[in-house]
N, CA, C and O of each residue as an XYZ file, in Angstrom:
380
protein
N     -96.427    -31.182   -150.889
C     -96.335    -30.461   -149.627
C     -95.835    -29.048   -149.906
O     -94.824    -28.897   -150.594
N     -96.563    -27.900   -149.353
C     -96.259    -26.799   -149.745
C     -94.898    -26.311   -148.602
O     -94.604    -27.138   -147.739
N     -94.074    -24.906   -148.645
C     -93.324    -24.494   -148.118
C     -93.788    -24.147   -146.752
O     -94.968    -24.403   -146.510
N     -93.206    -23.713   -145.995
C     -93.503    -23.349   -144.434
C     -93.253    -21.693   -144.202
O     -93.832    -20.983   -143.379
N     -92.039    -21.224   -145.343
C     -91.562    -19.968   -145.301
C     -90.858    -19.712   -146.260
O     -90.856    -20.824   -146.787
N     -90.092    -18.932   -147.066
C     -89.336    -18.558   -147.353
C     -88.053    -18.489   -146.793
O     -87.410    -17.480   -146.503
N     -87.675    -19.959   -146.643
C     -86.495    -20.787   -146.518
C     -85.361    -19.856   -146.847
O     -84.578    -19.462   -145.982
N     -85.282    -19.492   -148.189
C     -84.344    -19.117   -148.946
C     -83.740    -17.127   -147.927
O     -82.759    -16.658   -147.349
N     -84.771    -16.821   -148.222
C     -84.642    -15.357   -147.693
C     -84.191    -15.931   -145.912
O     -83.281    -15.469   -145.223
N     -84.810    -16.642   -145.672
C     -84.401    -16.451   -143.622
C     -83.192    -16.935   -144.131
O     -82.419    -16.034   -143.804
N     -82.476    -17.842   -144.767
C     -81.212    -18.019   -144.572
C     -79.910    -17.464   -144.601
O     -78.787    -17.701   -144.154
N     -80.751    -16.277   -145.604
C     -79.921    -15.314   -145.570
C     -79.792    -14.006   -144.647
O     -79.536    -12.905   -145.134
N     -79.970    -14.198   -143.407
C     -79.911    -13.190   -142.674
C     -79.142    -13.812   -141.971
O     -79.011    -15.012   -141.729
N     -78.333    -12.391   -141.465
C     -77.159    -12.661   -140.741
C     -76.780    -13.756   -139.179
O     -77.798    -13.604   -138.505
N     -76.074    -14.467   -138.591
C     -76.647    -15.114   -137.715
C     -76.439    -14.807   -136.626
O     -75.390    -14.168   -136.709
N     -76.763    -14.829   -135.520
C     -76.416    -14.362   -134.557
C     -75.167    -13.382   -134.011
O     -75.308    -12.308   -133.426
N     -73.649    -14.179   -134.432
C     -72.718    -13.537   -133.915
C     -72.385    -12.875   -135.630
O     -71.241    -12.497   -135.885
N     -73.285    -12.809   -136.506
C     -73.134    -11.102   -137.636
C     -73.613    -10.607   -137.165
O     -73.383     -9.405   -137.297
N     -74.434    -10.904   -136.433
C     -75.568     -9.222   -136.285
C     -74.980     -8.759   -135.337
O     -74.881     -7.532   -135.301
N     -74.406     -9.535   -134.283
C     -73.659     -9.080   -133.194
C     -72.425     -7.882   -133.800
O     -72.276     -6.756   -133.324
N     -71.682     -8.432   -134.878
C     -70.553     -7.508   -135.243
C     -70.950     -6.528   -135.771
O     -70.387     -5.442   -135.633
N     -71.946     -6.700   -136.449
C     -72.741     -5.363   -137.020
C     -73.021     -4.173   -136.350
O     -72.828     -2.988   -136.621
N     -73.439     -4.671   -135.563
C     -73.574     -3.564   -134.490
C     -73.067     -3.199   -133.877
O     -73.398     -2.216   -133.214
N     -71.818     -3.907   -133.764
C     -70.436     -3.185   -133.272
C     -70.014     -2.476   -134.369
O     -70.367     -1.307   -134.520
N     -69.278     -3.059   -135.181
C     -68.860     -2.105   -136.244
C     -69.604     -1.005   -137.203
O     -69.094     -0.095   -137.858
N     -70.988     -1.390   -137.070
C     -71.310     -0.614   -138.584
C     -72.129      0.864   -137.613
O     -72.206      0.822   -136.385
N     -72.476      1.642   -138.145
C     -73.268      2.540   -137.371
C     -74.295      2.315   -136.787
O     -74.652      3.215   -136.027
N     -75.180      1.090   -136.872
C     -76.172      0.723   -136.352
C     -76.929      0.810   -134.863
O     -78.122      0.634   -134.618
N     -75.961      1.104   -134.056
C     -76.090      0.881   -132.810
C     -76.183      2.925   -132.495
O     -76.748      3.315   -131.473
N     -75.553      3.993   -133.524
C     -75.603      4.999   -133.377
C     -77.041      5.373   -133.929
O     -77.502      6.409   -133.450
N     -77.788      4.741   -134.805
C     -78.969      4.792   -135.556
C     -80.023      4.337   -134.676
O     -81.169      4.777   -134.767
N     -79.683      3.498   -133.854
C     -80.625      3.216   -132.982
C     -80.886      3.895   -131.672
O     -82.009      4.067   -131.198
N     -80.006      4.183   -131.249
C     -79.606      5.263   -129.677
C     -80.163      6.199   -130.164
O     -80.898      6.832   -129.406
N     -80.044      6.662   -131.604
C     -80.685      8.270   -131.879
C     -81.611      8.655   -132.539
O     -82.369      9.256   -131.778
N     -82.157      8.651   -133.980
C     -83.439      8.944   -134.184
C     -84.119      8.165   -134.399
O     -85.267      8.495   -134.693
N     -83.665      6.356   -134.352
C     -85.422      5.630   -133.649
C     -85.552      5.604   -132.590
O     -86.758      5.691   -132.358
N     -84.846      5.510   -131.481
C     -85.107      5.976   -130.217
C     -86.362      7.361   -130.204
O     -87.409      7.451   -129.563
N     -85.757      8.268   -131.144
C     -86.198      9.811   -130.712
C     -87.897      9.463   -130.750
O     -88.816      9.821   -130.013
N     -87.838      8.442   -132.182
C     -89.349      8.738   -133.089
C     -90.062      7.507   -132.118
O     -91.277      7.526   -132.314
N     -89.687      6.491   -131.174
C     -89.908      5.839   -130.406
C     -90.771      6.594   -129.331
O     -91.976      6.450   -129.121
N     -89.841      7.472   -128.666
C     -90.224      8.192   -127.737
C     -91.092      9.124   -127.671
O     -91.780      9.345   -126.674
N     -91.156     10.017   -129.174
C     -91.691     11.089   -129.273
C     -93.455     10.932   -129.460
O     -94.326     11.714   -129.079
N     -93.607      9.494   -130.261
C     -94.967      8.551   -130.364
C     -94.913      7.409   -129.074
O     -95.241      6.237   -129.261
N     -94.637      7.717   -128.274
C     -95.071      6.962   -126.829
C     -94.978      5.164   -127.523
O     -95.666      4.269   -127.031
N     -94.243      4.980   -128.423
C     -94.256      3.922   -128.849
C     -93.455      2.595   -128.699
O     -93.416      1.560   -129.365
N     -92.735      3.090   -127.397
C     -91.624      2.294   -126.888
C     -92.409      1.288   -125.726
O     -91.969      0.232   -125.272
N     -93.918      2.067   -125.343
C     -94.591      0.954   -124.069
C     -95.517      0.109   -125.161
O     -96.051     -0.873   -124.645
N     -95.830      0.313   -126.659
C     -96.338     -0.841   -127.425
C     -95.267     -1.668   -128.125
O     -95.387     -2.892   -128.075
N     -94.082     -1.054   -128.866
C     -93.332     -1.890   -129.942
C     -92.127     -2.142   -129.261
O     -92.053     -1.700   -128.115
N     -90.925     -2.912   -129.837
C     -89.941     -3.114   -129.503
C     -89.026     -3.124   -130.936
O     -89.399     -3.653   -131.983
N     -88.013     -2.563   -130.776
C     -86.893     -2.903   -132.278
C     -86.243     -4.156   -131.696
O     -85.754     -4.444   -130.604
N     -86.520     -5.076   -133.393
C     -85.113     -6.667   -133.226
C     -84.702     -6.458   -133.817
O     -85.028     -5.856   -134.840
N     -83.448     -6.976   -133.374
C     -82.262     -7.224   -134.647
C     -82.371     -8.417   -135.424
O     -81.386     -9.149   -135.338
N     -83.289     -8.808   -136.150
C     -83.371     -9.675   -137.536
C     -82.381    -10.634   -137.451
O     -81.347    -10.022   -137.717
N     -82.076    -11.928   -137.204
C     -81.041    -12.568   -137.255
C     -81.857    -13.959   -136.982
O     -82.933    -14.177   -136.424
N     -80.559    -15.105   -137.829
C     -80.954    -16.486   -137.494
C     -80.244    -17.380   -136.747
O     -79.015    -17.324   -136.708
N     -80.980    -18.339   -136.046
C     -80.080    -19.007   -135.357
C     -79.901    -20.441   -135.911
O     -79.118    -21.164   -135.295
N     -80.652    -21.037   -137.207
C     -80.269    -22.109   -137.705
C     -80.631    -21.813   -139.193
O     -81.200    -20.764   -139.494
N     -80.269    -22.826   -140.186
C     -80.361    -23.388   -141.437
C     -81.654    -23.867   -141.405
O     -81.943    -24.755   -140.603
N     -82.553    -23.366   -142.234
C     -83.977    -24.073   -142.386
C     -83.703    -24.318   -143.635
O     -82.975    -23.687   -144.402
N     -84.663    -25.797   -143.904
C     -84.442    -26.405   -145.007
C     -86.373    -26.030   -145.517
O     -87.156    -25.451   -144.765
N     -86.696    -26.503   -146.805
C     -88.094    -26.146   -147.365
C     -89.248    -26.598   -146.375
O     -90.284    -26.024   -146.042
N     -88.761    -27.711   -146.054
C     -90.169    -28.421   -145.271
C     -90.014    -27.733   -144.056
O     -91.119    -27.652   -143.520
N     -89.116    -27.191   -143.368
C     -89.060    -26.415   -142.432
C     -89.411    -25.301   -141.510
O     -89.648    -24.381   -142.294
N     -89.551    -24.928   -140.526
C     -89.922    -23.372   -140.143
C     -89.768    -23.123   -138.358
O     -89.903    -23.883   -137.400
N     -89.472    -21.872   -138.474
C     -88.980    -21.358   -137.046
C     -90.006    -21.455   -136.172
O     -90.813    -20.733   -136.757
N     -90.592    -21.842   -135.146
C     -91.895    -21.647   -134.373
C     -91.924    -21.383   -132.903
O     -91.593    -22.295   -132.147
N     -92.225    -20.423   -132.507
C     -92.238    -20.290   -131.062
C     -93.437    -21.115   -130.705
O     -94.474    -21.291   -131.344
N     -93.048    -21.595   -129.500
C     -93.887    -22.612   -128.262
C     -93.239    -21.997   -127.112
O     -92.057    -22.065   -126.774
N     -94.654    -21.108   -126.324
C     -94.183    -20.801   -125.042
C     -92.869    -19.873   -124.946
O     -92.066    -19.826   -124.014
N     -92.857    -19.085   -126.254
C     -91.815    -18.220   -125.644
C     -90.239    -18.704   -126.559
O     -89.356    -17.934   -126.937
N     -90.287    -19.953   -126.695
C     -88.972    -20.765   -127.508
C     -89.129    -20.777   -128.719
O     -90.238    -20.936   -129.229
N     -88.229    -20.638   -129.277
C     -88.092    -20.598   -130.654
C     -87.389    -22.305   -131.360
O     -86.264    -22.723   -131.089
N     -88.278    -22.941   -132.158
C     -87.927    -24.292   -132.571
C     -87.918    -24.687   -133.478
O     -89.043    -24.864   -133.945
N     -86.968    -25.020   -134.191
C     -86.835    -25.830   -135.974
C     -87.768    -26.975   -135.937
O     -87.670    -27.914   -135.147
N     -88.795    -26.822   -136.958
C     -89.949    -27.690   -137.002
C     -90.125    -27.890   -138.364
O     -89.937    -27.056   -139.250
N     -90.572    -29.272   -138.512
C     -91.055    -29.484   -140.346
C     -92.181    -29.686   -139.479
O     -92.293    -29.696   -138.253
N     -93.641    -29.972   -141.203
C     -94.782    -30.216   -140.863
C     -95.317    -31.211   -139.860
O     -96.334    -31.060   -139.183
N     -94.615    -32.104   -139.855
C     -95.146    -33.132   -138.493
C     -95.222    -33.029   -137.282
O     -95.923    -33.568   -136.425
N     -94.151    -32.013   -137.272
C     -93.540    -31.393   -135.345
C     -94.984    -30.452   -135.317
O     -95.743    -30.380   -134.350
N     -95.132    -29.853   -136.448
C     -96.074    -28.636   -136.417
C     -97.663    -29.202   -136.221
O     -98.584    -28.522   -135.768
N     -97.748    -30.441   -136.617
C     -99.260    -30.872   -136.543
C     -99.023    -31.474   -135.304
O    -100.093    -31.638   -134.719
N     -98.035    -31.882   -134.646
C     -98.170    -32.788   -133.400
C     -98.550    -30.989   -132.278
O     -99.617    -30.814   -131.690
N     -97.536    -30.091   -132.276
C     -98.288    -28.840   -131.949
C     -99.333    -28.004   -131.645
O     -99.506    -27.265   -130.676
N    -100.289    -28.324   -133.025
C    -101.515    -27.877   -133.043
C    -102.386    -29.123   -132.231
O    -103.304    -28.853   -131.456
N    -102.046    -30.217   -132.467
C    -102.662    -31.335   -131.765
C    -102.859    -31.727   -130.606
O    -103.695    -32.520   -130.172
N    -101.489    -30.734   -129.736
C    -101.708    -30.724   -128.220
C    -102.008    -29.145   -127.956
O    -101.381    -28.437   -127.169
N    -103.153    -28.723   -128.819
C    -103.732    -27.252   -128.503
C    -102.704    -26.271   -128.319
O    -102.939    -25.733   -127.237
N    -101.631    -25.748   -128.864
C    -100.826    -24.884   -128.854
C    -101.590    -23.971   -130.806
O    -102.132    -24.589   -131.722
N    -101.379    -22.893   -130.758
C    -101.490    -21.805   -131.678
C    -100.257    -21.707   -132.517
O     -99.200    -21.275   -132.057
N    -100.385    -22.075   -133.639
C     -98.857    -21.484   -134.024
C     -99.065    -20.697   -135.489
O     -99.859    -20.953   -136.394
N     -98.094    -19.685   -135.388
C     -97.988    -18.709   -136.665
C     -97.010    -18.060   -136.433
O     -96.550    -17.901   -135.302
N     -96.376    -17.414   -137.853
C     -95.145    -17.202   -138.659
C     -94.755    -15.834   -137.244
O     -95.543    -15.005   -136.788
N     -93.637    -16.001   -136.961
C     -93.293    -15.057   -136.198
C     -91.870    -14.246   -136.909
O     -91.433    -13.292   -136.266
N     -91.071    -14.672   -138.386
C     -90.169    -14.827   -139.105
C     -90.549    -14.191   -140.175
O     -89.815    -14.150   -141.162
């Protein structure tokens, strides 16, 4: 059975309440208010893209992977994922 993602790398991003402090503490939140905002604005690119803040909200293991359904985001191994495709839902790497 092959991987779902790069397990290893999503786990290492910060989780929710880091990214939260991050952006309190680190300059990040001044980097964002000011020249991606600017280069946002200046390319009308704020009514196509959006900036995220990169962060996880669980431990994925190998057989694993993050999957939105409808908007939700859900810890799924391959079986959750074929029962998915099986009741006609689309799914791909959004991570």
């Amino acid at each position: 059975m092959t991987t779902l993602g790069d397990h290893v790398k999503y786990n290492r991003l910060p989780s929710l309440e880091e990214a939260a402090i991050s952006l309190k503490t680190l300059p990040v939140a001044d980097i964002i208010n000011g020249p991606i905002r600017d280069v946002f604005l200046k390319h009308d690119a704020h009514h196509k893209f959006c900036l995220h803040l990169q962060h996880r909200h669980h431990t994925v293991g190998a057989n694993e992977a993050i999957v939105k359904v409808n908007g939700t985001a859900h810890l799924m191994d391959h079986g959750d994922i074929d029962k998915i495709i099986r009741l006609g839902y689309t799914v791909f790497p959004t991570t």
